[in-house]
PDB file of N, CA, C and O in Angstrom:
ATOM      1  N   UNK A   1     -20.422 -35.381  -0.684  1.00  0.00           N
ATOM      2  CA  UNK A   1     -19.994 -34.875  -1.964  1.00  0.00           C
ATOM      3  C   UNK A   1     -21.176 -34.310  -2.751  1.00  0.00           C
ATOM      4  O   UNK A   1     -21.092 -33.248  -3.366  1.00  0.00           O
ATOM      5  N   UNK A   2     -22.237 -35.030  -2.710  1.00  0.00           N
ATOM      6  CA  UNK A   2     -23.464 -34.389  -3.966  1.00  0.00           C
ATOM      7  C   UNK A   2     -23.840 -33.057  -2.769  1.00  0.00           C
ATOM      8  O   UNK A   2     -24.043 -31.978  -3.326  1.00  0.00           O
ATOM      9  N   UNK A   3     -23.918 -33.042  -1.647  1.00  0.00           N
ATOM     10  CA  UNK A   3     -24.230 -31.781  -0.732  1.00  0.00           C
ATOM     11  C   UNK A   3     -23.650 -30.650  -1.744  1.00  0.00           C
ATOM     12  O   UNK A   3     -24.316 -29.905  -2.463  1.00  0.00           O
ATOM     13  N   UNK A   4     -21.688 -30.737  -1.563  1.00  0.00           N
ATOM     14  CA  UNK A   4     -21.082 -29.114  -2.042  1.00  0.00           C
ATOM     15  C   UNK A   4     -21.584 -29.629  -3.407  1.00  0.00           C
ATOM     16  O   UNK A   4     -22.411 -28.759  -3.681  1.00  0.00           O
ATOM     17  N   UNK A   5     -21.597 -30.588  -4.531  1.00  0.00           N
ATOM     18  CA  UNK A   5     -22.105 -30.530  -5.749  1.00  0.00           C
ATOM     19  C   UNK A   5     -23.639 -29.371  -5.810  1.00  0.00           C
ATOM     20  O   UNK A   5     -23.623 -28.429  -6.603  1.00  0.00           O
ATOM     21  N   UNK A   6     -24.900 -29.616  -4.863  1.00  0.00           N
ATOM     22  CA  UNK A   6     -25.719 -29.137  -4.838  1.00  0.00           C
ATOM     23  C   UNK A   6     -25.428 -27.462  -4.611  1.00  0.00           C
ATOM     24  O   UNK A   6     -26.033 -26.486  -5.057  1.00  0.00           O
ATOM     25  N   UNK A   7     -24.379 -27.554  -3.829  1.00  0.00           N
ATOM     26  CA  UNK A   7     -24.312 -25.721  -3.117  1.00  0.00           C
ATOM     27  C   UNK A   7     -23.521 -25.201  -4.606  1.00  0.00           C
ATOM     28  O   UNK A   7     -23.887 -24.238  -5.280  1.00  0.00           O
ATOM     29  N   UNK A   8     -22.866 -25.708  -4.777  1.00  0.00           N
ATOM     30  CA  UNK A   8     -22.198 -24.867  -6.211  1.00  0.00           C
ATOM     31  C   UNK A   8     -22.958 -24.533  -7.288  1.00  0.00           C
ATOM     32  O   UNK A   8     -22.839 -23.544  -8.011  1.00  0.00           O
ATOM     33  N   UNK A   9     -23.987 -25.690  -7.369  1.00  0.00           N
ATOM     34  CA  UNK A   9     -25.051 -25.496  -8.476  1.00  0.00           C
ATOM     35  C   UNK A   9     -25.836 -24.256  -8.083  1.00  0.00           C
ATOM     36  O   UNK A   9     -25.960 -23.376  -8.935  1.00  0.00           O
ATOM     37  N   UNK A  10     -26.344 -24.106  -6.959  1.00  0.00           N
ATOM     38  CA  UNK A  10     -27.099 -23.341  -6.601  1.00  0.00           C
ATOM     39  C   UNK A  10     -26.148 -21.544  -6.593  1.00  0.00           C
ATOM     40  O   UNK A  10     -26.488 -20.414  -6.945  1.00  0.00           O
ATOM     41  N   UNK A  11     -25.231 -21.973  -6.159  1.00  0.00           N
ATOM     42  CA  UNK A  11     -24.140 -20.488  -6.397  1.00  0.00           C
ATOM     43  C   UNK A  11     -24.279 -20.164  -7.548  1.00  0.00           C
ATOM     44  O   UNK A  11     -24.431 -18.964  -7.774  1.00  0.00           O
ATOM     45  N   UNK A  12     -24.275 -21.350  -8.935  1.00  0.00           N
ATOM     46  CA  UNK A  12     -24.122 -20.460 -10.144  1.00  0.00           C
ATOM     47  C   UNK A  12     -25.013 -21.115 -10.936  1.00  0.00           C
ATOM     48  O   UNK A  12     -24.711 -21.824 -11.896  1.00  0.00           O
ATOM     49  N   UNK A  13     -26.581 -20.783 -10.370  1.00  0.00           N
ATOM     50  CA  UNK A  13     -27.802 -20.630 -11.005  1.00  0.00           C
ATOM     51  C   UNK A  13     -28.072 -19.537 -11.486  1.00  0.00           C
ATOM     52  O   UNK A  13     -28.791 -19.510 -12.485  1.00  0.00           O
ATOM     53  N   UNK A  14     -27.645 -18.491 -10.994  1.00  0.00           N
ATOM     54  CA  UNK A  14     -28.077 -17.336 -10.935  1.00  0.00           C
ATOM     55  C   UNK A  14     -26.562 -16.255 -10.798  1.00  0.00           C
ATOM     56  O   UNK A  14     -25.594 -16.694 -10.177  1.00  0.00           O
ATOM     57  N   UNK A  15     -26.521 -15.114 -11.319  1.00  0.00           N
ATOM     58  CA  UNK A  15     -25.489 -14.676 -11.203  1.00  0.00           C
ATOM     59  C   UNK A  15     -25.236 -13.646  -9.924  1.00  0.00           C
ATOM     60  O   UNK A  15     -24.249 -12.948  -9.689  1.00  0.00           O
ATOM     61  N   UNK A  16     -26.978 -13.857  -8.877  1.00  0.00           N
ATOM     62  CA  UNK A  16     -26.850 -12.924  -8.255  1.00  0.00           C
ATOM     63  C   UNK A  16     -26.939 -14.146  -6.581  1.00  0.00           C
ATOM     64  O   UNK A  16     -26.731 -13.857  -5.403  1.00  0.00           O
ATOM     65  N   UNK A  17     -27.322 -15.457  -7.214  1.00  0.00           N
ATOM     66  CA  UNK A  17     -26.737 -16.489  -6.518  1.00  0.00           C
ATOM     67  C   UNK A  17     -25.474 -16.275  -6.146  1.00  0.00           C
ATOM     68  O   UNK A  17     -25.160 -16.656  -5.018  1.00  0.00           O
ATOM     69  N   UNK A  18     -24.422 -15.598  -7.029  1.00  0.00           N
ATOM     70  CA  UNK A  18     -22.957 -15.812  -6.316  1.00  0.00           C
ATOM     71  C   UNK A  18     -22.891 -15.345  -5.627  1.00  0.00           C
ATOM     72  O   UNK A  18     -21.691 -15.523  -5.420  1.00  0.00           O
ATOM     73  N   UNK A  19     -23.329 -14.477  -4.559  1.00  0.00           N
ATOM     74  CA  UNK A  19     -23.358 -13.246  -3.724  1.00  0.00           C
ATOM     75  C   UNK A  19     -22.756 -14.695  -2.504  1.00  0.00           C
ATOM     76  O   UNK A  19     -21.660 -14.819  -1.957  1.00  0.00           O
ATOM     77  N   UNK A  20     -23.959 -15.565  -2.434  1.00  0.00           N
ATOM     78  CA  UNK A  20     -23.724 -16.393  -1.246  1.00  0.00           C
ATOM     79  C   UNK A  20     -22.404 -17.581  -1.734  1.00  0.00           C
ATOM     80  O   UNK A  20     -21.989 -18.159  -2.738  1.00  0.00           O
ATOM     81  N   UNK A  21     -22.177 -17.482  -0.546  1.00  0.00           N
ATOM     82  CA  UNK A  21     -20.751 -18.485  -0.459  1.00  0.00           C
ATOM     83  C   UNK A  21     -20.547 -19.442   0.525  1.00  0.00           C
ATOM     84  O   UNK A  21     -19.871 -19.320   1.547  1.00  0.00           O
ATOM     85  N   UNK A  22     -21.492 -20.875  -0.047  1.00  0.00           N
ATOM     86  CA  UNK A  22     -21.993 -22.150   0.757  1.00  0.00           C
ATOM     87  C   UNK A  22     -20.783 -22.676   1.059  1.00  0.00           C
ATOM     88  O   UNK A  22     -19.917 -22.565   0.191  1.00  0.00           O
ATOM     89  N   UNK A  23     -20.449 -23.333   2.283  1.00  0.00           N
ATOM     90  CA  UNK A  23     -19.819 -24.039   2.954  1.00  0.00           C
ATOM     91  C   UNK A  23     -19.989 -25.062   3.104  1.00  0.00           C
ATOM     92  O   UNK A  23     -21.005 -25.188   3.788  1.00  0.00           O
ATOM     93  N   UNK A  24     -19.384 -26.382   2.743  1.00  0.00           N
ATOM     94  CA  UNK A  24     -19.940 -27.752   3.227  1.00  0.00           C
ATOM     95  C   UNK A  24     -18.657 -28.466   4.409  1.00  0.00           C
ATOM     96  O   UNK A  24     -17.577 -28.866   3.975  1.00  0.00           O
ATOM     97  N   UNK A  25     -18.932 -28.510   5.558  1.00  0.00           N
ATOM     98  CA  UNK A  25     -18.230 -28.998   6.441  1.00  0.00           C
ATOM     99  C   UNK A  25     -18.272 -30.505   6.881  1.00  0.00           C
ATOM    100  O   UNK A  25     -19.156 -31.174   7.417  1.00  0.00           O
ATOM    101  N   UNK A  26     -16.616 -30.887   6.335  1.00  0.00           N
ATOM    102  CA  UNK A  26     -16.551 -32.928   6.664  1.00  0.00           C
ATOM    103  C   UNK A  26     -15.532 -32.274   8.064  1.00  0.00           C
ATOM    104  O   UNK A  26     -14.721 -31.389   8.334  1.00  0.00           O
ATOM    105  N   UNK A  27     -16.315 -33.514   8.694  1.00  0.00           N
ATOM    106  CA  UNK A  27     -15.755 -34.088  10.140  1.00  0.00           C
ATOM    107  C   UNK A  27     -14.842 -35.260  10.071  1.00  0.00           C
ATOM    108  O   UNK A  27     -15.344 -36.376   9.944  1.00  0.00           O
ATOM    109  N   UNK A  28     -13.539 -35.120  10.143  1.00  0.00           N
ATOM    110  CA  UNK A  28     -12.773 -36.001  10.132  1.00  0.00           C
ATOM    111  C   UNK A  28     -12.036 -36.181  11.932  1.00  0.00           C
ATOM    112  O   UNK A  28     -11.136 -35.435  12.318  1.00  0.00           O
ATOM    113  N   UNK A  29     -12.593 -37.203  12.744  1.00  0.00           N
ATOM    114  CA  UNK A  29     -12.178 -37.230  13.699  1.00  0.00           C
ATOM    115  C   UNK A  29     -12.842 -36.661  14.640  1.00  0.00           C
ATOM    116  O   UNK A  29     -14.038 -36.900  14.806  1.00  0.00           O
ATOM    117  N   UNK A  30     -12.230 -35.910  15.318  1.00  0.00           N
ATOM    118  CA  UNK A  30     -12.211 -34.170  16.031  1.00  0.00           C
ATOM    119  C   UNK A  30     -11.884 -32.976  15.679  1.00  0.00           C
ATOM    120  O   UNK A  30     -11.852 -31.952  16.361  1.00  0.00           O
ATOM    121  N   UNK A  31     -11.533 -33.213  14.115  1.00  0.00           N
ATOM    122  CA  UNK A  31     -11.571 -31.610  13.535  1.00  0.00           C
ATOM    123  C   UNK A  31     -12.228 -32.077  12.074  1.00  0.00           C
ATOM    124  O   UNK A  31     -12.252 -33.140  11.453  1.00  0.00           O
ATOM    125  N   UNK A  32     -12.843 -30.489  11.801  1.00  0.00           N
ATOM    126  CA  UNK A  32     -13.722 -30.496  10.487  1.00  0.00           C
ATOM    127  C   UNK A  32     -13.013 -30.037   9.618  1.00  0.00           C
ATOM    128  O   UNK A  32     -11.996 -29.457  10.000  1.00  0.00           O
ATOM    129  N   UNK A  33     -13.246 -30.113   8.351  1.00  0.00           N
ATOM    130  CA  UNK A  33     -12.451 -28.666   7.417  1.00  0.00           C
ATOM    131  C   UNK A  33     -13.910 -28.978   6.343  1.00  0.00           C
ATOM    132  O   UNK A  33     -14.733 -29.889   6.251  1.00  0.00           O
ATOM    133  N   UNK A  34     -13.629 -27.455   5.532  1.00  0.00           N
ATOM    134  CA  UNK A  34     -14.907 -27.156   4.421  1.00  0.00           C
ATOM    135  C   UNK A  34     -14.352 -27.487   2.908  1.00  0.00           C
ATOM    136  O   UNK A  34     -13.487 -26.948   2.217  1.00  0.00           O
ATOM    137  N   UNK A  35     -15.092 -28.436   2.729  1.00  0.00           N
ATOM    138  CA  UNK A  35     -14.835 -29.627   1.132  1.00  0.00           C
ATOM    139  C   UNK A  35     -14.243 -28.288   0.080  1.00  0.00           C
ATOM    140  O   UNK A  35     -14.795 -27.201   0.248  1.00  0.00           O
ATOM    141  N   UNK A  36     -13.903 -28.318  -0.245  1.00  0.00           N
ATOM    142  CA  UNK A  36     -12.986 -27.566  -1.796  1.00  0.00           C
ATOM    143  C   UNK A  36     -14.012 -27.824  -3.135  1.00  0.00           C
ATOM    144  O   UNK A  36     -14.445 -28.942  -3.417  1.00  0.00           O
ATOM    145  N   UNK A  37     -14.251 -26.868  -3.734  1.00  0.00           N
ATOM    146  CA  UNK A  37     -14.470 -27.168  -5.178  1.00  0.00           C
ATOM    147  C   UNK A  37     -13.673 -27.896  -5.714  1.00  0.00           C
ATOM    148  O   UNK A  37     -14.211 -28.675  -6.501  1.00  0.00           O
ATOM    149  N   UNK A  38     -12.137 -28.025  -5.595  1.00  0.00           N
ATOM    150  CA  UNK A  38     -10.971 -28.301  -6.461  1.00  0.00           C
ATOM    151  C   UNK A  38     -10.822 -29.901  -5.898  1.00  0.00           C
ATOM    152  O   UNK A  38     -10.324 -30.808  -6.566  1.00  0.00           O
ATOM    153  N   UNK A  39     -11.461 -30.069  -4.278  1.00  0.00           N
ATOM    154  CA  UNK A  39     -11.290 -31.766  -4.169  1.00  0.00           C
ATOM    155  C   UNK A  39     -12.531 -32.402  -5.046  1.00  0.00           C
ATOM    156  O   UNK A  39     -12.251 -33.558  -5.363  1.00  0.00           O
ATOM    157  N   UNK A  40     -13.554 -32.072  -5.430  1.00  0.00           N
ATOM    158  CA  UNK A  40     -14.159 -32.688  -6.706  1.00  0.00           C
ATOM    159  C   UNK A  40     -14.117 -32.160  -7.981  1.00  0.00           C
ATOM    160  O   UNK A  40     -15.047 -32.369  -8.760  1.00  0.00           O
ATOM    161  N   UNK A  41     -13.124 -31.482  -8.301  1.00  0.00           N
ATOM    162  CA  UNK A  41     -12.789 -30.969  -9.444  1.00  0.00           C
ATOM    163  C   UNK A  41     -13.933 -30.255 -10.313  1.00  0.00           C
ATOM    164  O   UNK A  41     -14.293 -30.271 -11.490  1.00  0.00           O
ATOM    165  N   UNK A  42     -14.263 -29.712  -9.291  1.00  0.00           N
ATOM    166  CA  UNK A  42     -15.179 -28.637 -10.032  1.00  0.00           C
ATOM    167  C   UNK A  42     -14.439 -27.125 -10.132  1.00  0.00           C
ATOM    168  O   UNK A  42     -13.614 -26.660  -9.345  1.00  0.00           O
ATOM    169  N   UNK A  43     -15.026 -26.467 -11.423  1.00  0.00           N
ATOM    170  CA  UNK A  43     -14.358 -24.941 -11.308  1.00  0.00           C
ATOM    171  C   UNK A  43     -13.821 -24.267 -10.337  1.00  0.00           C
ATOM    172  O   UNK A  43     -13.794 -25.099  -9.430  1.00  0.00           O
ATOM    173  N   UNK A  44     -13.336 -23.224  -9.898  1.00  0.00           N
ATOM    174  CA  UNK A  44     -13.271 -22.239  -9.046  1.00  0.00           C
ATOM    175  C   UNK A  44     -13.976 -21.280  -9.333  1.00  0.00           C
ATOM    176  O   UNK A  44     -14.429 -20.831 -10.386  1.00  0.00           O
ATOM    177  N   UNK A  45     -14.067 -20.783  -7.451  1.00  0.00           N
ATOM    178  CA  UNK A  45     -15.323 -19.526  -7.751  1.00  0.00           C
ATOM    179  C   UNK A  45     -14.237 -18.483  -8.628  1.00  0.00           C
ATOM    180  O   UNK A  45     -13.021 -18.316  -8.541  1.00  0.00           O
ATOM    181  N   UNK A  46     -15.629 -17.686  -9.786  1.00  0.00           N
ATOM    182  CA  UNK A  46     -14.802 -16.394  -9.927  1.00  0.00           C
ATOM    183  C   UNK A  46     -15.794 -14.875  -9.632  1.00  0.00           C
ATOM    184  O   UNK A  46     -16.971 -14.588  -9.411  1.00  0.00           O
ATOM    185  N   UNK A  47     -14.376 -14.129  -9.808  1.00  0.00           N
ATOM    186  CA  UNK A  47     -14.328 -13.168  -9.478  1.00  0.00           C
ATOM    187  C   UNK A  47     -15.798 -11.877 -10.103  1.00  0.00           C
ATOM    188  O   UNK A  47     -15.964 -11.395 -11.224  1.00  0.00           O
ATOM    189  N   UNK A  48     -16.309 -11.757  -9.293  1.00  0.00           N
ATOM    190  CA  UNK A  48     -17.799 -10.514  -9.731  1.00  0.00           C
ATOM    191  C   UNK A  48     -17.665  -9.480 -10.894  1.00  0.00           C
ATOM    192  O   UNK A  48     -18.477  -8.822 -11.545  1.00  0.00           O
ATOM    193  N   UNK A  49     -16.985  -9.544 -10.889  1.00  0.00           N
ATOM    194  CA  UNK A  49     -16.046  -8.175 -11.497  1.00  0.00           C
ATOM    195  C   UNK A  49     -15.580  -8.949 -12.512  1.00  0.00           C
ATOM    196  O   UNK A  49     -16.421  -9.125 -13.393  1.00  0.00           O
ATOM    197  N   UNK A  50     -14.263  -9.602 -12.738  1.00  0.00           N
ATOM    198  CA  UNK A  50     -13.665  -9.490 -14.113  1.00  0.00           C
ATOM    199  C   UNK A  50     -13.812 -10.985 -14.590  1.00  0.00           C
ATOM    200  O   UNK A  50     -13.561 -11.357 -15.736  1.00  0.00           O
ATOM    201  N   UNK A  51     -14.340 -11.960 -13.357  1.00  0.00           N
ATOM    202  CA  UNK A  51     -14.498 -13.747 -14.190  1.00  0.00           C
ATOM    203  C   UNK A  51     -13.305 -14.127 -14.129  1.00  0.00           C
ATOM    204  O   UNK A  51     -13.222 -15.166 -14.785  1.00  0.00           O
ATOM    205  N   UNK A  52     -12.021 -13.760 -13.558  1.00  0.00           N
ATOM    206  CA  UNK A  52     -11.078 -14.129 -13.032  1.00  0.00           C
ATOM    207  C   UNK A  52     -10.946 -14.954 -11.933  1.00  0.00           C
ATOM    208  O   UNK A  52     -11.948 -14.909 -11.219  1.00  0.00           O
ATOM    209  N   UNK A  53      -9.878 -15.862 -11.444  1.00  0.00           N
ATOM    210  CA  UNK A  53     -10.121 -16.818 -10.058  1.00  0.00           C
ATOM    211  C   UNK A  53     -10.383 -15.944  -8.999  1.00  0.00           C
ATOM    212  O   UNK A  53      -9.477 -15.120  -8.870  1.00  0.00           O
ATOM    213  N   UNK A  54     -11.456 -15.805  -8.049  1.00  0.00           N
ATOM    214  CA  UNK A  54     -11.541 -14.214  -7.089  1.00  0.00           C
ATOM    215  C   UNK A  54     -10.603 -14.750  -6.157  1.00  0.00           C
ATOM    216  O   UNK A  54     -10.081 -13.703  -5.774  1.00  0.00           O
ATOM    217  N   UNK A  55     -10.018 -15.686  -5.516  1.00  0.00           N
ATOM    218  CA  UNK A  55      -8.878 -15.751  -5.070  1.00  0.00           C
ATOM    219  C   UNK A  55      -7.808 -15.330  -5.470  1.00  0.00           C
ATOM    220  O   UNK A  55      -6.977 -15.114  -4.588  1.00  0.00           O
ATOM    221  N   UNK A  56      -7.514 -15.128  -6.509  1.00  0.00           N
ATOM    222  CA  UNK A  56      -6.334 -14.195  -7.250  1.00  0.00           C
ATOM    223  C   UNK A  56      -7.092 -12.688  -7.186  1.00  0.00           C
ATOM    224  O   UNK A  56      -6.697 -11.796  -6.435  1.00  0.00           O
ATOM    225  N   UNK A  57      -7.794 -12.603  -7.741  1.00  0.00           N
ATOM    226  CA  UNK A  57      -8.186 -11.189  -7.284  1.00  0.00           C
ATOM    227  C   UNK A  57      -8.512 -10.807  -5.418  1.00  0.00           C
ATOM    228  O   UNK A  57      -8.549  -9.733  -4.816  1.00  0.00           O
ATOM    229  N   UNK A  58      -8.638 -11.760  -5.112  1.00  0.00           N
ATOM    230  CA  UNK A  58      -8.905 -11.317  -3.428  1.00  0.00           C
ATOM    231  C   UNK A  58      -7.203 -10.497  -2.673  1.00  0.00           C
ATOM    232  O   UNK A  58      -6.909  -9.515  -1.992  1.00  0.00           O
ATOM    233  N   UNK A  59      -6.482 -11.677  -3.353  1.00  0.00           N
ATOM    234  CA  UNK A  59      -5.551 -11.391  -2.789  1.00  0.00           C
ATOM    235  C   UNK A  59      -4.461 -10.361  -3.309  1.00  0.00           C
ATOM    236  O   UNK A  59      -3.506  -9.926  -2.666  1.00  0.00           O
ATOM    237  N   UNK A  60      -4.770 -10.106  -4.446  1.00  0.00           N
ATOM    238  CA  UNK A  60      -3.805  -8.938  -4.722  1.00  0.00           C
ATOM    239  C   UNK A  60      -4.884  -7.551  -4.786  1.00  0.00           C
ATOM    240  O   UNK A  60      -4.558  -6.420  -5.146  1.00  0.00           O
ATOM    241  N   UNK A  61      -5.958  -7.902  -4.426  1.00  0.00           N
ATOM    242  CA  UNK A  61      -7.042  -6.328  -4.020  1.00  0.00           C
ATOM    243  C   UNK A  61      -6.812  -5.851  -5.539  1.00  0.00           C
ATOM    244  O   UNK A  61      -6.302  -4.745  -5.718  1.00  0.00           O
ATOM    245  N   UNK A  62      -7.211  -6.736  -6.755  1.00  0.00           N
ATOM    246  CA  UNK A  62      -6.686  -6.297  -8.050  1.00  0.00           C
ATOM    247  C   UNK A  62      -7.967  -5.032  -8.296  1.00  0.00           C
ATOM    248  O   UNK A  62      -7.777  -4.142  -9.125  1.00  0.00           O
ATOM    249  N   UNK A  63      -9.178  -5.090  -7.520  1.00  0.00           N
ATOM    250  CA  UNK A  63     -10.433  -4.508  -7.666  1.00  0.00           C
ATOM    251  C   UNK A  63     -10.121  -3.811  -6.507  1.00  0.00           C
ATOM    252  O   UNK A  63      -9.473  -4.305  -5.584  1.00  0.00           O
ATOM    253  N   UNK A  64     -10.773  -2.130  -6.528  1.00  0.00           N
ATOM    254  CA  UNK A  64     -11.735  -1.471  -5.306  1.00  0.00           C
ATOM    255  C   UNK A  64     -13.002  -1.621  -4.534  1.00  0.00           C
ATOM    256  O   UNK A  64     -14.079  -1.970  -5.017  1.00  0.00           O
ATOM    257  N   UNK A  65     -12.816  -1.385  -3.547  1.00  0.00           N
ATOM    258  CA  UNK A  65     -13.859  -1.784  -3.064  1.00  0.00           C
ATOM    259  C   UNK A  65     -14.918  -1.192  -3.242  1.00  0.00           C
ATOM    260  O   UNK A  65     -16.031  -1.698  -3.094  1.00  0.00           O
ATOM    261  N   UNK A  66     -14.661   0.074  -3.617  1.00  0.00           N
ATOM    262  CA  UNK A  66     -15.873   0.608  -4.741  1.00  0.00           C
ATOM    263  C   UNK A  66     -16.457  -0.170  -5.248  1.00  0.00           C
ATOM    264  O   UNK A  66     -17.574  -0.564  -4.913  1.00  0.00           O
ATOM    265  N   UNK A  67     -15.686  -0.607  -6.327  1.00  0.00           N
ATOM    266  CA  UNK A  67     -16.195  -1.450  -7.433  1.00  0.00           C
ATOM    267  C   UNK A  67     -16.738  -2.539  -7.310  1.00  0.00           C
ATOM    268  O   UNK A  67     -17.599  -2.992  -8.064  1.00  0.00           O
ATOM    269  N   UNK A  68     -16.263  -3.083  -6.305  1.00  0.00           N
ATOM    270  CA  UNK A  68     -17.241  -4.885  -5.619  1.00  0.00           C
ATOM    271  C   UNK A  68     -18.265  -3.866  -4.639  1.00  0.00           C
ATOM    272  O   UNK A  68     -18.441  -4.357  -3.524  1.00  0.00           O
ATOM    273  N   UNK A  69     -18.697  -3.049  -4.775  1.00  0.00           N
ATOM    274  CA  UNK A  69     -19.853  -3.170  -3.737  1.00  0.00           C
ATOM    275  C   UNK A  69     -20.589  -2.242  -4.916  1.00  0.00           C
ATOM    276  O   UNK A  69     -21.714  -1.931  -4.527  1.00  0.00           O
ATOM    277  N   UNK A  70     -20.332  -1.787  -6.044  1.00  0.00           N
ATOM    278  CA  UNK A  70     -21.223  -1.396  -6.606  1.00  0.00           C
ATOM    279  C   UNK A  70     -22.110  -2.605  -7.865  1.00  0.00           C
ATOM    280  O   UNK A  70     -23.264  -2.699  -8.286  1.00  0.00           O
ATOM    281  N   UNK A  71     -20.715  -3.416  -8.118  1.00  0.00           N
ATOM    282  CA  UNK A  71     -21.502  -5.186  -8.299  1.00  0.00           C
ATOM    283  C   UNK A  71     -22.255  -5.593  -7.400  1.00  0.00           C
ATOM    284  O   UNK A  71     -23.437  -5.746  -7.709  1.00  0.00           O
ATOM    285  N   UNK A  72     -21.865  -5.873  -6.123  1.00  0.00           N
ATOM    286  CA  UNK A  72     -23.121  -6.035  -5.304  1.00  0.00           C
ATOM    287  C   UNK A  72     -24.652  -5.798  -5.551  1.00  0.00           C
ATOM    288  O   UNK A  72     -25.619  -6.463  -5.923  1.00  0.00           O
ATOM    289  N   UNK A  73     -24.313  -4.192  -5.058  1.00  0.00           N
ATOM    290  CA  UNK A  73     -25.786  -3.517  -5.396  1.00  0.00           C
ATOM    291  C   UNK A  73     -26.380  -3.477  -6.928  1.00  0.00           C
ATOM    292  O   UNK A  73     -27.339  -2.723  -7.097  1.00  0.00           O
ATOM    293  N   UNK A  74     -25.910  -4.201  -8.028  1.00  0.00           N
ATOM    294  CA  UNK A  74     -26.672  -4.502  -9.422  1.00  0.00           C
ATOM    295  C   UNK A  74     -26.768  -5.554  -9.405  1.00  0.00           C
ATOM    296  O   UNK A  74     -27.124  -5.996 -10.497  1.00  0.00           O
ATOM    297  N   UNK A  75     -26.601  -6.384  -8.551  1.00  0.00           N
ATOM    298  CA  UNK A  75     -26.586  -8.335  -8.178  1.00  0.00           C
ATOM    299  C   UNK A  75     -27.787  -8.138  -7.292  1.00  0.00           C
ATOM    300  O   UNK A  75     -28.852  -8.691  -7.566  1.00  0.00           O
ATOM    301  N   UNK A  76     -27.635  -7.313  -6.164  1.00  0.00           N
ATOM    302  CA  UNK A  76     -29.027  -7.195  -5.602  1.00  0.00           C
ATOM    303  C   UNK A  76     -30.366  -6.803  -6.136  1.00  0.00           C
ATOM    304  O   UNK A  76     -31.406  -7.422  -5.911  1.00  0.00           O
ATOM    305  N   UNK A  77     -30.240  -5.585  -6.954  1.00  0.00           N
ATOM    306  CA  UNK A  77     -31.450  -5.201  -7.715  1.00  0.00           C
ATOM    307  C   UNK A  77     -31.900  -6.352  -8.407  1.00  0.00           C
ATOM    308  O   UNK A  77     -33.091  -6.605  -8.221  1.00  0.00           O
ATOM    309  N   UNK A  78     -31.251  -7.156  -9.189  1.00  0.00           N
ATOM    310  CA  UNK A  78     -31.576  -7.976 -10.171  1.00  0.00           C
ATOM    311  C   UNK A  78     -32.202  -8.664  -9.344  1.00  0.00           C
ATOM    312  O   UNK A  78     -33.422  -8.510  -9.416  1.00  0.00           O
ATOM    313  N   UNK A  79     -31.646  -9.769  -8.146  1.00  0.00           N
ATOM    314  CA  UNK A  79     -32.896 -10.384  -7.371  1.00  0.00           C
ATOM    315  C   UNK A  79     -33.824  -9.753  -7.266  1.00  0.00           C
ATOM    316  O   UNK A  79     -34.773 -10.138  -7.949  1.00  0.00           O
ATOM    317  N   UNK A  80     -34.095  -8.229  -6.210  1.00  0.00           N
ATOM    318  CA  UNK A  80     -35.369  -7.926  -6.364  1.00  0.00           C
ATOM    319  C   UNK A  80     -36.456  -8.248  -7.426  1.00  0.00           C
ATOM    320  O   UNK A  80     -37.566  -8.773  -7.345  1.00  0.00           O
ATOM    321  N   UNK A  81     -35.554  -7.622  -8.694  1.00  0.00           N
ATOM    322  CA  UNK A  81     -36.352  -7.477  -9.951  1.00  0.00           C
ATOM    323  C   UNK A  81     -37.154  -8.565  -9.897  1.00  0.00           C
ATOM    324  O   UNK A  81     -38.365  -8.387 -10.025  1.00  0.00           O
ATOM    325  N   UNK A  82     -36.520 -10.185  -9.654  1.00  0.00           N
ATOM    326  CA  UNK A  82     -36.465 -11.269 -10.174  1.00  0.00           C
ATOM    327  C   UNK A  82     -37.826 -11.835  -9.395  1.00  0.00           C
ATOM    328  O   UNK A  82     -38.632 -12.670  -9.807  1.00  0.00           O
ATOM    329  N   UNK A  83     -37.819 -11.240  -8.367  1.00  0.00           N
ATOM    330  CA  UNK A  83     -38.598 -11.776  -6.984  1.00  0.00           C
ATOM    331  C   UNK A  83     -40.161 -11.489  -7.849  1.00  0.00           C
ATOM    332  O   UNK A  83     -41.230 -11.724  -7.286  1.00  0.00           O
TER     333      UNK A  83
END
């Protein structure tokens, strides 16, 4: 649990942190699945673009893909800058 606590923190240290999208994988048995923000009741990721749940925006393609890859590339500069 403090693992995905740590990866979320680190996703939204930075706004160009959100780019990456950490996975924390529990082994239950013989099959794994990847811990949920929502099973420790932390926020949901949002969306680059409007700060909306990006799962609601993923799935109705409410954005172009224009438009998420030109967030991208001003999420990227800013690291550079930052570096």
């Amino acid at each position: 649990m403090a693992v995905k606590e740590g990866t979320v923190a680190f996703e939204e240290t930075t706004p160009y942190n959100r780019l990456f999208d950490l996975d924390v994988l529990i082994k239950e048995g013989e099959t794994a699945h990847s811990l949920s923000r929502g099973e420790l009741n932390l926020p949901v990721r949002t969306c680059l673009i409007c700060g909306r749940p990006a799962k609601e925006c993923g799935r109705s393609r409410r954005h172009t893909v224009a438009g998420l890859q030109e967030r991208v590339a001003v999420l990227i500069k800013q690291a550079i800058q930052a570096t």
